[in-house]
PATOR-804666 format. One record per residue (C-alpha): chain; residue in one letter; x, y, z. Coordinates in pm, 1 decimal. Layout:
{'A'; 'A'; {X; Y; Z}}
...
% end
This chain:
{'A'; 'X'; {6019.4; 5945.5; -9814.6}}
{'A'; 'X'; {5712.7; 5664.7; -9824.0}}
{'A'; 'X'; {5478.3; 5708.8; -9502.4}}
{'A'; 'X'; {5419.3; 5435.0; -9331.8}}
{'A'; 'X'; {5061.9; 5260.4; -9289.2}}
{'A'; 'X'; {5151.4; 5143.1; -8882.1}}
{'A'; 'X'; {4754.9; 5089.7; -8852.4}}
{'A'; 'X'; {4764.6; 4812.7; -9125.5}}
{'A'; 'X'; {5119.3; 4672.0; -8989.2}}
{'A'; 'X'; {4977.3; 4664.3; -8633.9}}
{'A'; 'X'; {4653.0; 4476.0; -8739.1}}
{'A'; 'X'; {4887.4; 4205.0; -8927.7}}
{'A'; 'X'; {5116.8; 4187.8; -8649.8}}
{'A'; 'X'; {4807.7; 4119.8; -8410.0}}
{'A'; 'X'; {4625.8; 3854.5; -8704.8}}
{'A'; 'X'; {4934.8; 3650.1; -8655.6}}
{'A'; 'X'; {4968.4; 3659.8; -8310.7}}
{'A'; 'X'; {4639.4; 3531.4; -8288.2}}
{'A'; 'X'; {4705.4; 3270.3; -8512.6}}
{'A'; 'X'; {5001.9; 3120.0; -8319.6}}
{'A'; 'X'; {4823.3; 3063.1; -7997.5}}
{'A'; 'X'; {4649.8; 2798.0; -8082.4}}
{'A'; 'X'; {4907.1; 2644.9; -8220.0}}
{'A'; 'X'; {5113.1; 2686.8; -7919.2}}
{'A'; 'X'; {4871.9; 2620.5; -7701.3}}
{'A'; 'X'; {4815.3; 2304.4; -7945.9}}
{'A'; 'X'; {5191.0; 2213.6; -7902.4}}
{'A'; 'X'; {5203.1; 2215.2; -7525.7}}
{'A'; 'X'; {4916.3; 2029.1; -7511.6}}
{'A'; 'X'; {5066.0; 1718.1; -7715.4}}
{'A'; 'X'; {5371.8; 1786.8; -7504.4}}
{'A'; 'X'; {5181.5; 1753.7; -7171.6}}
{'A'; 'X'; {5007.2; 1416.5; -7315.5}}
{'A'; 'X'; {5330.4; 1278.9; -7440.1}}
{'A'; 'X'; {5455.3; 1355.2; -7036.8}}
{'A'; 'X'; {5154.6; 1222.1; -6885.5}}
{'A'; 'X'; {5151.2; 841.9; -7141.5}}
{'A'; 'X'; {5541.8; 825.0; -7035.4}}
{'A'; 'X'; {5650.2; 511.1; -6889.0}}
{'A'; 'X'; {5821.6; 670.5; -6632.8}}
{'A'; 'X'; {5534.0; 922.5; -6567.0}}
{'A'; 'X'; {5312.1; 602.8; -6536.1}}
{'A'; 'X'; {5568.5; 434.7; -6352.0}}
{'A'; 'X'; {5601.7; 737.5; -6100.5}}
{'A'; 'X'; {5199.9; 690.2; -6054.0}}
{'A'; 'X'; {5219.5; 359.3; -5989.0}}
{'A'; 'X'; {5495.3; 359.0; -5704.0}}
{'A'; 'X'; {5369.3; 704.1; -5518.1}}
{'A'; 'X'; {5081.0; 434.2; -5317.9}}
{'A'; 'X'; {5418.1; 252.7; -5253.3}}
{'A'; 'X'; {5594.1; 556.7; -5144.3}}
{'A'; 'X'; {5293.6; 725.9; -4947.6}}
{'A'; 'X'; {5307.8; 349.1; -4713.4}}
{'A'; 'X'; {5662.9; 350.3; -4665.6}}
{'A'; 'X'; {5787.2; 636.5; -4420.6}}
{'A'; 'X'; {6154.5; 555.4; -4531.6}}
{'A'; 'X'; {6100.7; 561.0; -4883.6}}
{'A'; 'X'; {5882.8; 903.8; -4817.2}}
{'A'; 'X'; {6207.7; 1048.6; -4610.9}}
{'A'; 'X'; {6465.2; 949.4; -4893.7}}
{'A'; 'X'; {6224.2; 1095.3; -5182.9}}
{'A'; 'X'; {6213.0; 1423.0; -4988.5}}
{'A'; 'X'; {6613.9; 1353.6; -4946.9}}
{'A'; 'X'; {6647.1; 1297.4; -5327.9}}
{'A'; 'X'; {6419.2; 1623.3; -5403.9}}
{'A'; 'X'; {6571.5; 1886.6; -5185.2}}
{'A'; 'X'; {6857.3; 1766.4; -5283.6}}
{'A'; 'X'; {6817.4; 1818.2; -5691.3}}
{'A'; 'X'; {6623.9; 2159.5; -5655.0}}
{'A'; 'X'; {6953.3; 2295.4; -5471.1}}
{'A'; 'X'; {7124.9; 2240.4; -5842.0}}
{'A'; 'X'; {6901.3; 2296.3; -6087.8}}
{'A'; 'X'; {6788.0; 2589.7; -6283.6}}
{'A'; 'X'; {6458.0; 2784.2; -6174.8}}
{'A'; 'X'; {6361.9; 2905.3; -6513.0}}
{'A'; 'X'; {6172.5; 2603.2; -6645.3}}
{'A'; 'X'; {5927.7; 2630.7; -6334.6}}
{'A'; 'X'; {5870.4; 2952.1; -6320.0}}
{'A'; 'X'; {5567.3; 3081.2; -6097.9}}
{'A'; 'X'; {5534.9; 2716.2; -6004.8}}
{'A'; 'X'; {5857.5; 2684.9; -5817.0}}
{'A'; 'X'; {5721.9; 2782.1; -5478.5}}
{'A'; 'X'; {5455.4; 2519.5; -5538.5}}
{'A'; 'X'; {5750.6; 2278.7; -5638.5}}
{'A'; 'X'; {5915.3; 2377.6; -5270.5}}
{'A'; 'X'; {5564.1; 2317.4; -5120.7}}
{'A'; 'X'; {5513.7; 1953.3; -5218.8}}
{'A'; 'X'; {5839.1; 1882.1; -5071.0}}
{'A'; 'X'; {5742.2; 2007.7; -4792.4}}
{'A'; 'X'; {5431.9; 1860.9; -4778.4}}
{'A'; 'X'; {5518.8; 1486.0; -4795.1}}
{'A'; 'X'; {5838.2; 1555.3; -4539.1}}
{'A'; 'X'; {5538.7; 1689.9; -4298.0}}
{'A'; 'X'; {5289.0; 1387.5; -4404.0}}
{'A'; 'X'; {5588.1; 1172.7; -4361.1}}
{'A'; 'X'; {5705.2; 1318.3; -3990.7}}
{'A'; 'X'; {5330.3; 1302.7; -3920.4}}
{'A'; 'X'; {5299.7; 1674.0; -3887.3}}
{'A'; 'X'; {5078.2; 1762.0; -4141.6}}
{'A'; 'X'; {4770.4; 1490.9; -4254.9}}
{'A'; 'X'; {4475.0; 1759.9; -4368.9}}
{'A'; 'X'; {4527.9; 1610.4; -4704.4}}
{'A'; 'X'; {4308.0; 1379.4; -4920.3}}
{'A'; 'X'; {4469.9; 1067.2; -4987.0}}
{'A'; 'X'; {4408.8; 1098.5; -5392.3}}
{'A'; 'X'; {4579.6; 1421.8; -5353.0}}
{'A'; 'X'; {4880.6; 1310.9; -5136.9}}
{'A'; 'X'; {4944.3; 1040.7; -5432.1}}
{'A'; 'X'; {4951.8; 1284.5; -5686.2}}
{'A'; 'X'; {5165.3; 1503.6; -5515.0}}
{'A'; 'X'; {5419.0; 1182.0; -5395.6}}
{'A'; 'X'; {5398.8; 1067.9; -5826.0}}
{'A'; 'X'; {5471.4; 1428.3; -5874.5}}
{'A'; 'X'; {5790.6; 1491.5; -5702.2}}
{'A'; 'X'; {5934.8; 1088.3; -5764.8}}
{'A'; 'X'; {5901.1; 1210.1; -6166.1}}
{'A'; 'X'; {6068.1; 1546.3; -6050.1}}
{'A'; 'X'; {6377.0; 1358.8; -5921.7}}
{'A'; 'X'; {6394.4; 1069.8; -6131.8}}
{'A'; 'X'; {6684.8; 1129.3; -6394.8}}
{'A'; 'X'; {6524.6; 857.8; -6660.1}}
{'A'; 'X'; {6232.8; 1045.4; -6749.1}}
{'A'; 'X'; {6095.9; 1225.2; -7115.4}}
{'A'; 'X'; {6392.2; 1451.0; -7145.8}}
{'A'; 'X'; {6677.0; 1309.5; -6951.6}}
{'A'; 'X'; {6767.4; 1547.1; -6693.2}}
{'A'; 'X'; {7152.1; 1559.9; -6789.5}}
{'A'; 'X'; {7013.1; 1768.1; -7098.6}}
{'A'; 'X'; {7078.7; 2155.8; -6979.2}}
{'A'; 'X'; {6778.5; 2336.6; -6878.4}}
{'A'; 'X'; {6584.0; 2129.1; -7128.8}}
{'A'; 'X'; {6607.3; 1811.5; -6899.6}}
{'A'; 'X'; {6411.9; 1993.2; -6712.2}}
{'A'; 'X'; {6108.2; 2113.6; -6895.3}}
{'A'; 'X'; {5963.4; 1791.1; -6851.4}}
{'A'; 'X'; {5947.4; 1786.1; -6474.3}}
{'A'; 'X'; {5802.1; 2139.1; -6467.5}}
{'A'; 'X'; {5503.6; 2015.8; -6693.8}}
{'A'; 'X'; {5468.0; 1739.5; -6460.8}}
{'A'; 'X'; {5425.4; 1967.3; -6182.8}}
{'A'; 'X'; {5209.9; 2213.6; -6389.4}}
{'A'; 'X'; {4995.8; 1914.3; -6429.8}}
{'A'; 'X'; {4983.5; 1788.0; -6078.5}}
{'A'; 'X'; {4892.8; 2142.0; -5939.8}}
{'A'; 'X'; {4545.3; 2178.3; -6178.3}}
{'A'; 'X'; {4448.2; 1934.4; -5913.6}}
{'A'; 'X'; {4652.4; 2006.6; -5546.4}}
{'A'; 'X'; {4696.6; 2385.9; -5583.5}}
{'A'; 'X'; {4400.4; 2460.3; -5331.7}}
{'A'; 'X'; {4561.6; 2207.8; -5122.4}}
{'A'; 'X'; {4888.1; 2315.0; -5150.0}}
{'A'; 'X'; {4763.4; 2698.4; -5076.7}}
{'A'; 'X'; {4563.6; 2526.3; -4704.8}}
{'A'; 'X'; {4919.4; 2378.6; -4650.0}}
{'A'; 'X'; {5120.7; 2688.1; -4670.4}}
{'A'; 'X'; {4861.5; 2875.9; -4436.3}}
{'A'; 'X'; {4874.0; 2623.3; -4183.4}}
{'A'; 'X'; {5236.9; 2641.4; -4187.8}}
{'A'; 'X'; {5241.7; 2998.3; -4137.3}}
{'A'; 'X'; {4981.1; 2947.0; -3863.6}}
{'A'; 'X'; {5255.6; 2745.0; -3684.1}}
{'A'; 'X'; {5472.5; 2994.6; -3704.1}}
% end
């Protein structure tokens, strides 16, 4: 019977490892570009100052969102799913006039946000199982770099009306 070297194995198991995260984190970097230069993501940017005047269009894009999260998988968002159920919320307050501690740059990015999220013509059609819906979970990746500390004041002052 040979004896194993599982030092040597181990140390070429970790070698390429480390080799692959760059090129993974390369590869979901191009991905998040390719999201962010979309027509429709540039479209969705465009409309949200639209959207964040319009009280009815605000109340049918929270309409249009609560609706789609109650059929779609949760995998693709992972941890940021709670922050996906926060934005939602957010605009329905901003839009009910409830809730206005919120920057105006960071209210748009959070309206262009959630009309990508629910708009079915986007990078990856969302009729494509689970992977329709990788794209919208980047896009809300990307919005929360910037709103996540916003987001977090939100949810405490919710639970301070409680």
């Amino acid at each position: 019977m040979k004896k194993r070297k599982p030092a040597a194995s181990a140390a070429k198991r970790q070698r390429k490892k480390a080799a692959m995260k760059p090129r993974l984190a390369e590869q979901a970097r191009l991905a998040a570009d390719e999201i962010s230069q979309s027509a429709a993501f540039r479209r969705a940017t465009a409309d949200a100052e639209d959207y964040a005047g319009d009280p009815t269009r605000l109340r049918k894009l929270v309409q249009d969102a609560v609706g789609k999260i109650n059929t779609i998988p949760r995998g693709p968002f992972g941890e940021t799913w709670p922050y996906l159920l926060a934005m939602i919320r957010v605009i329905r307050d901003y839009q009910r006039g409830e809730y206005r501690d919120l920057a105006a740059p960071k209210l748009l990015i959070i309206i262009a946000a959630i009309i990508y999220f629910v708009s079915p013509f986007d990078v990856i059609p969302d009729w494509i199982p689970v992977l329709g819906h990788i794209d919208d979970a980047f896009v809300i990746t990307l919005a929360l770099k910037s709103v996540r500390s916003d987001l977090d004041t939100f949810m405490a002052a919710e639970t301070a009306r409680i």
